[in-house]
C-alpha positions in Angstrom: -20.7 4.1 28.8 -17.3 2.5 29.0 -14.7 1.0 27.1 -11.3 -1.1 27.2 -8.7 -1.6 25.0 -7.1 -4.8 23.7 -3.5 -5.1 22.5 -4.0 -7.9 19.8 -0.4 -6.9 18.1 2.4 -5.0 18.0 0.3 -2.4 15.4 -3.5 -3.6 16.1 -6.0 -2.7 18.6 -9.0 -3.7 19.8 -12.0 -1.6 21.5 -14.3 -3.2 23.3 -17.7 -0.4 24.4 -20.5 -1.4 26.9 -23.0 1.4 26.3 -26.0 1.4 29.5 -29.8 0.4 28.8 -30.6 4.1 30.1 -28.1 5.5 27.0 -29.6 2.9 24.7 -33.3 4.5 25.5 -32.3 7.8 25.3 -30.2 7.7 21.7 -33.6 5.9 20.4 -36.4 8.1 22.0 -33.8 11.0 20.7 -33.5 9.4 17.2 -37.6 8.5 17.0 -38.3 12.8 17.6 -36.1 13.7 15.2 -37.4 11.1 12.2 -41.0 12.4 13.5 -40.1 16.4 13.0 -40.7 15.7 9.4 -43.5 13.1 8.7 -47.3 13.1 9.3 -49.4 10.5 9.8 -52.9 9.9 10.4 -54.6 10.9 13.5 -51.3 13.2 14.0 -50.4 16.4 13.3 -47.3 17.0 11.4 -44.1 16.2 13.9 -46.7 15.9 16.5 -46.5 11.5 16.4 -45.4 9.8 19.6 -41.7 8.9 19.7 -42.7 5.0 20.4 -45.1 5.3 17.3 -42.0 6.8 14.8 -39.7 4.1 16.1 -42.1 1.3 15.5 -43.0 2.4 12.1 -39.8 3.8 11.0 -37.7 1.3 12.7 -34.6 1.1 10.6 -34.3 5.2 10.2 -34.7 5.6 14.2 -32.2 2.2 14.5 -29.7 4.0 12.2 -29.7 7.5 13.8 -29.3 6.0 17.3 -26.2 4.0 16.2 -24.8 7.0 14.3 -24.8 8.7 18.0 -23.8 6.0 19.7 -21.9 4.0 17.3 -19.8 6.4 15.4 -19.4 9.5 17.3 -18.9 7.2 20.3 -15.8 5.7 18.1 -14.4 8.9 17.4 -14.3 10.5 20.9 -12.5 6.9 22.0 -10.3 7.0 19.2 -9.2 11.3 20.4 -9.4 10.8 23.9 -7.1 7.7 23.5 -4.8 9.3 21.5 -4.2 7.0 18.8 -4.2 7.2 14.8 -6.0 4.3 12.5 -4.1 3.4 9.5 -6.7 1.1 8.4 -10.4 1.0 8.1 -12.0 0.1 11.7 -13.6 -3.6 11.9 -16.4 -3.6 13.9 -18.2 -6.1 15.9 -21.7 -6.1 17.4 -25.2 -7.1 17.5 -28.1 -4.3 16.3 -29.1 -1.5 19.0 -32.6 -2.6 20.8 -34.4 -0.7 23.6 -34.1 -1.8 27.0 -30.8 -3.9 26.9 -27.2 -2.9 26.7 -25.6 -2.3 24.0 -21.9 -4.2 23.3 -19.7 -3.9 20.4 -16.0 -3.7 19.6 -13.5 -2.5 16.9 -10.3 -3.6 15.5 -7.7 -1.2 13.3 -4.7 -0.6 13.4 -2.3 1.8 14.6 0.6 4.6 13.7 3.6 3.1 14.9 6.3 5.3 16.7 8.5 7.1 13.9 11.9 8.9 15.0 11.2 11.8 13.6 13.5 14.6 13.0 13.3 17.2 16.0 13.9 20.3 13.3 13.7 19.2 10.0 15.5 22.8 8.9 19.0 20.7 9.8 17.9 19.0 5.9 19.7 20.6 3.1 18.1 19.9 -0.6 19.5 21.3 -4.3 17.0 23.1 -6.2 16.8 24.5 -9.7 15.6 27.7 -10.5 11.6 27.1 -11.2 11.9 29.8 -14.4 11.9 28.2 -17.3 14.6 28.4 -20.1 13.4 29.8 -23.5 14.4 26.0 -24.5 11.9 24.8 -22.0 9.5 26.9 -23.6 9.5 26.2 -27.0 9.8 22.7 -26.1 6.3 23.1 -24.2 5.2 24.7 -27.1 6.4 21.7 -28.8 4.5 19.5 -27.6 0.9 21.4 -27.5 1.2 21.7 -31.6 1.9 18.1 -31.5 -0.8 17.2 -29.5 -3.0 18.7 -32.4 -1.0 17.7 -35.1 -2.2 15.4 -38.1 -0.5 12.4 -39.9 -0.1 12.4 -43.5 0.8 9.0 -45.1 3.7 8.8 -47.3 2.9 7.8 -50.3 6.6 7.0 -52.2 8.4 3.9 -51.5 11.4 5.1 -49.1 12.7 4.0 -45.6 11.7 5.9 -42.5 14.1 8.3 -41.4 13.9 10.4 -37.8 10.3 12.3 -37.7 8.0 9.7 -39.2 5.4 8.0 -37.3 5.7 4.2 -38.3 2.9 1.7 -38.1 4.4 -1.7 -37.3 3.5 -5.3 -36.0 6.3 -6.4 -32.9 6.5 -9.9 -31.7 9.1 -11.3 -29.8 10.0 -14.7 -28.3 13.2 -15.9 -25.7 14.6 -18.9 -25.8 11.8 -20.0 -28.7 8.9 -19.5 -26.3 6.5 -16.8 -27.1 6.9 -13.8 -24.4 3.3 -12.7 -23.0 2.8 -9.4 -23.3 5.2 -8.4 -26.2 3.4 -8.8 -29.0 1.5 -5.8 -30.3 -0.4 -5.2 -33.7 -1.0 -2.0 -35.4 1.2 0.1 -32.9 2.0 3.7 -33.8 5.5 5.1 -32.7 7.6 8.6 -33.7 11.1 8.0 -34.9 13.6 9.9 -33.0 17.2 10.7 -32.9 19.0 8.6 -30.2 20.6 11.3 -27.2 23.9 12.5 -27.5 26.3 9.2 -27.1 23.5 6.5 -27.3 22.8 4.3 -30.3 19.5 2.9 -32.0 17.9 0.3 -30.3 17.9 -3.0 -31.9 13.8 -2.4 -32.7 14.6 0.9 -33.7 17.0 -0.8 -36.2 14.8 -2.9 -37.9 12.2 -0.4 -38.5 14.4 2.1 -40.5 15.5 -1.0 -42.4 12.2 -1.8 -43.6 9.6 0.0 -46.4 6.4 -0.4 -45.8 4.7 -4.0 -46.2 7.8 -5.8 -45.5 9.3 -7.6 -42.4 12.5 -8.0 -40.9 14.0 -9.6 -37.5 16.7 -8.9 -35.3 17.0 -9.6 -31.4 17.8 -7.4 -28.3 18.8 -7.8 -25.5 16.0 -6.5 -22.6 17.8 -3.4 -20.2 17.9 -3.5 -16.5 15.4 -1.2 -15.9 13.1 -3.0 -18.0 9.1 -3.4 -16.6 9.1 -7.0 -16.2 12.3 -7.9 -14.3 12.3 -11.8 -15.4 13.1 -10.4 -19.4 16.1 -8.2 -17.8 19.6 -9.3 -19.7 17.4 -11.8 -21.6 17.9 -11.7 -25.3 14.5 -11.0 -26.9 13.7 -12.4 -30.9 12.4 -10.0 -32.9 9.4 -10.0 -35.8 9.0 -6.6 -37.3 6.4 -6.2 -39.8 6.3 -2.4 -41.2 2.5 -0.9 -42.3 3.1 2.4 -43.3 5.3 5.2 -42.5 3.4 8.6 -41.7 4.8 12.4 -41.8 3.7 14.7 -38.6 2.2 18.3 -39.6 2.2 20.9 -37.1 0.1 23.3 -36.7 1.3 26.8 -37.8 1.9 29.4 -34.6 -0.9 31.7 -35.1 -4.1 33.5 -34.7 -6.1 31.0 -36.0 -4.3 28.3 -33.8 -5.0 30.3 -30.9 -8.5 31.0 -31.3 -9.2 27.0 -31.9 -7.2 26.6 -28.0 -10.4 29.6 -27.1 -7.9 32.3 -27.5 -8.6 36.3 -29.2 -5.0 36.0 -30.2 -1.6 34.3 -30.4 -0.4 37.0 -28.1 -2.6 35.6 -25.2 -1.8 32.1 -26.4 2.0 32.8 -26.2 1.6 34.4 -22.6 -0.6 31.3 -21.8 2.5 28.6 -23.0 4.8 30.6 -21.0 2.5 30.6 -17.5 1.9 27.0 -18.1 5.8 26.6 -18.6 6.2 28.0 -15.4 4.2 25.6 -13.6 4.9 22.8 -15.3 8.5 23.7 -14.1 8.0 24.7 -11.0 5.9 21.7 -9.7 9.1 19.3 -11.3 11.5 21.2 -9.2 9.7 21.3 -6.0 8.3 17.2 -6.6 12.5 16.5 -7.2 13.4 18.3 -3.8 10.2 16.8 -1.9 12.0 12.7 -2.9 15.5 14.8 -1.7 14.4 15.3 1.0 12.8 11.8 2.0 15.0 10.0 0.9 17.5 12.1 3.7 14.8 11.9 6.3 14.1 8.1 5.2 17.6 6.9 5.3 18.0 4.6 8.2 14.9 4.6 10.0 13.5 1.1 10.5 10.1 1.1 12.2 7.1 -1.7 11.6 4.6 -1.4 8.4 0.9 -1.9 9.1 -0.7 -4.1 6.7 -3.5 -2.4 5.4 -1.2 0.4 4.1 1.1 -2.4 2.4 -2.0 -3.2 1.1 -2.9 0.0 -0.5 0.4 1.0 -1.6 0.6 -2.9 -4.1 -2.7 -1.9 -5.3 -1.8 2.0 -6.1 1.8 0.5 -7.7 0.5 -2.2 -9.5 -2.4 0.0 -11.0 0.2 2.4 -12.2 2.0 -0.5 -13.7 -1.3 -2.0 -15.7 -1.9 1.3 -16.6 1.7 2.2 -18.4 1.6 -1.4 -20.0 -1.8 -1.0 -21.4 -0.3 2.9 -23.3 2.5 0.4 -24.1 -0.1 -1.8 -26.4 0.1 -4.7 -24.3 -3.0 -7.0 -23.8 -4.5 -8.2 -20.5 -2.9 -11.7 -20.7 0.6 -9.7 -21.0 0.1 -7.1 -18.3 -0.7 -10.0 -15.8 2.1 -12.3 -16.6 4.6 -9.1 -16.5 3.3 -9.0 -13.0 3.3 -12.2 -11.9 7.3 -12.0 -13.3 7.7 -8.4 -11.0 7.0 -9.7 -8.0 10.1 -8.7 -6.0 10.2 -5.3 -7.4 6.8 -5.0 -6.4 7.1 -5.8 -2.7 9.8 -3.8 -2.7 8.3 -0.7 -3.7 5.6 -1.4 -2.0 7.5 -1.5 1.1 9.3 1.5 0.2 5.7 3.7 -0.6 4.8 2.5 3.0 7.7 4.0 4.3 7.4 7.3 3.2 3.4 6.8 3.5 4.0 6.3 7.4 6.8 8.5 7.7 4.5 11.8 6.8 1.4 10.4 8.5 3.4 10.7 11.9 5.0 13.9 10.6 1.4 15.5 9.8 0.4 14.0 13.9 3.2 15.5 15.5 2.6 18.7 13.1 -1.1 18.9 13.9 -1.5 19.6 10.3 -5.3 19.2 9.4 -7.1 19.0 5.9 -10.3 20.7 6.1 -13.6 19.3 5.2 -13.6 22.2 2.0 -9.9 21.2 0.8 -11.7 18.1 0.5 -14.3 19.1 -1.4 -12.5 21.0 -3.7 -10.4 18.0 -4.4 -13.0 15.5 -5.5 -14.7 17.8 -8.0 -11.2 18.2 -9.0 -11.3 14.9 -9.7 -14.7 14.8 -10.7 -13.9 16.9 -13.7 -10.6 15.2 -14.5 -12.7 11.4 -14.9 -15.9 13.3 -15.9 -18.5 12.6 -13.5 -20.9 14.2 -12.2 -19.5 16.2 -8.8 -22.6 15.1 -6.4 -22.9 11.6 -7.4 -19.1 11.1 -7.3 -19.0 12.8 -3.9 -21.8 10.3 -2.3 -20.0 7.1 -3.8 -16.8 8.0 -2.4 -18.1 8.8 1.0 -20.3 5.6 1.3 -17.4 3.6 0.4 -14.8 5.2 2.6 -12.8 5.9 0.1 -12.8 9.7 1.1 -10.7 9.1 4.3 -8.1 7.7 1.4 -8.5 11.0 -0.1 -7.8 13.0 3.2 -4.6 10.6 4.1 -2.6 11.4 0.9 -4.0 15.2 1.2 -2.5 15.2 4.2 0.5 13.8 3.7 1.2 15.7 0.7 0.7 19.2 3.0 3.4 17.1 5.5 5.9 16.9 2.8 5.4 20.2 1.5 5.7 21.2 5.7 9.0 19.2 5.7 10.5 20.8 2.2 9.5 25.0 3.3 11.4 24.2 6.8 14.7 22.6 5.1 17.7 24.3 3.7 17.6 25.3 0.1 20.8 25.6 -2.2 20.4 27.0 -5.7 21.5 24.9 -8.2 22.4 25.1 -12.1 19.1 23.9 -14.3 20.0 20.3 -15.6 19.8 19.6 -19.2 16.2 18.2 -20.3 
């Protein structure tokens, strides 16, 4: 069996394998014995079938076992023994194994480009808050759990919202008289808040305290910078308001019944409960804002080439994201497409700027030798198996026939390369910012 390599780019690589008639025999007359082990048939004794009758009547089994030896396992002692790292699903190229003649194929993928990395990334220095939280942070977590199980009473007087209420309202918009995909939403639930300390209401925000329920009113805005579709930004936006009913929030009361309905004996436990999950939640925010400190440190002037199938991953990861926070945003399919056909730029752009960092900690993990074990794997897809509701088995088979589990390893392992990067850098304390 040999092989040769073919540089087709600056990232991409081509294998081309010549494996002998004599291999080619053996990996079938192997593959045929084990296939037999198991069936019977007549005039045979059970596993006790010739290997040429199993391969003739369970062709495509024996075919399939063969190529797994000499196919795939072939490919991953080239791909070690080379030394190099796929970042993108290997093309192959081939005609089907048969006894008696050689068997020829090739694959194409491409490779981890050379990263300067850091030679000790302790030499980094990040900020980080303390990870216990504040007894503000705690009642505000507590907060939000009685809200999630908190009901809506309407109001029934004729009065204008005021901070608290959850408002039921109609919004369309229009610039420069033309309709504006996307931004028009009916029957759309939102809380009334106080504006921060130094902010004012929002133009919408305006309208809808201005309003009792059944009538409409307009005003215009114009759309921020950091707006989601980045052709509206510094636009001025019409506004149609039309105001359905105002609704008052009721919260739970803190108690023993409230904790028993969370599966609780008694608020005591529930308490202790808030205050672990506090911790956490905390915790996981601190280290996740000194894990972008410290990339964006490592990150800052390195220049090194992109392969295209991670480009390619990264736009679909950010654009899902996107459709998803549009669609909790009430806006319908025709909208979320034309917001990103209009976000083009800032999609390459982050794109380009995930693929950096995706890279970045796929060479750091290499030069690491950091692995992620077949069981860390497992344990993350019936993670994720609960979190979408599937069945764990089923879920498991799908992804690995699709390939999508080698996704799965990737960011597992670049995840346990930033978390390498973050433990060997500097740490300063820092005062807790303001929520």
């Amino acid at each position: 069996m040999s092989h040769s390599i073919e540089v087709v780019s600056e990232l991409t690589r081509k294998i081309s394998v010549v494996v002998s008639v004599e291999d080619v025999n053996a990996a079938l007359t192997s593959a045929a014995r084990e296939v037999g082990a198991s069936v019977t048939l007549p005039g045979f004794r059970k596993g006790k079938a010739p290997a040429s009758v199993i391969e003739k009547r369970f062709a495509d089994e024996v075919v399939g076992r063969a190529t797994e030896v000499l196919v795939e396992r072939r490919v991953a002692d080239i791909v070690k023994e080379e030394d190099l790292k796929p970042m993108s699903r290997l093309e192959f190229e081939g005609d089907p194994i048969v006894r008696g003649q050689e068997l020829r194929f090739s694959f194409t993928f491409e490779i981890l480009p050379d990263v300067n990395l850091p030679e000790d990334f302790s030499a980094f220095s990040v900020d980080m808050e303390s990870a216990e939280p504040t007894e503000e942070e705690i009642e505000a977590f507590t907060k939000r759990l009685l809200k999630s199980v908190a009901t809506l009473e309407d109001v029934t007087e004729e009065r204008l919202p005021v901070p608290g209420d959850v408002v039921t309202i109609d919004v369309d918009g229009d610039v420069e008289g033309k309709p504006v995909p996307g931004m028009k939403v009916a029957n759309y639930n939102i809380q009334l808040v106080e504006p921060a300390e130094g902010q004012e209401l929002s133009e919408l925000d305006k309208i809808i305290r201005s309003l009792k329920p059944g009538e409409e009113g307009t005003g215009s805005m114009v759309c921020p910078d950091d707006h989601v579709d980045e052709s509206l930004r510094g636009k001025t936006v019409d506004l149609r308001v039309k105001l359905h009913k105002i609704s008052t929030e009721i919260l739970p009361e803190l108690n023993d019944e409230l904790a028993q309905k969370f599966g609780f004996p008694k608020l005591d436990i529930l308490k202790y409960m808030i205050s672990k999950q506090a911790a956490e939640s905390k915790a996981e925010r601190v280290r996740t804002d000194a894990e972008q400190k410290i990339m964006d440190q490592v990150l800052a002037g390195q220049e090194f080439p992109l392969p295209e199938a991670v480009l390619k991953t990264q736009r679909a990861e950010y654009e899902g994201e996107i459709r998803e926070f549009l669609e909790k945003q009430g806006m319908d399919k025709e909208g979320i497409e034309g917001s990103l056909k209009n976000m083009t730029e800032e999609i390459e752009e982050q794109t380009k700027e995930r693929a950096r960092m995706f890279v970045f900690l796929a060479a750091v993990a290499r030069r690491e030798k950091l692995e992620v074990t077949a069981e860390e794997v497992d344990m993350q897809i019936m993670r994720m198996a609960r979190q979408y509701n599937q069945d764990y088995a089923k879920f498991r088979e799908a992804l690995y026939q699709s390939g999508s589990v080698n996704d799965i390893q990737d960011r597992m392992l670049n995840s346990k390369a930033l978390a390498f990067m973050l433990d060997k850098a500097q740490k300063t304390a820092v005062e807790a910012k303001a929520e």
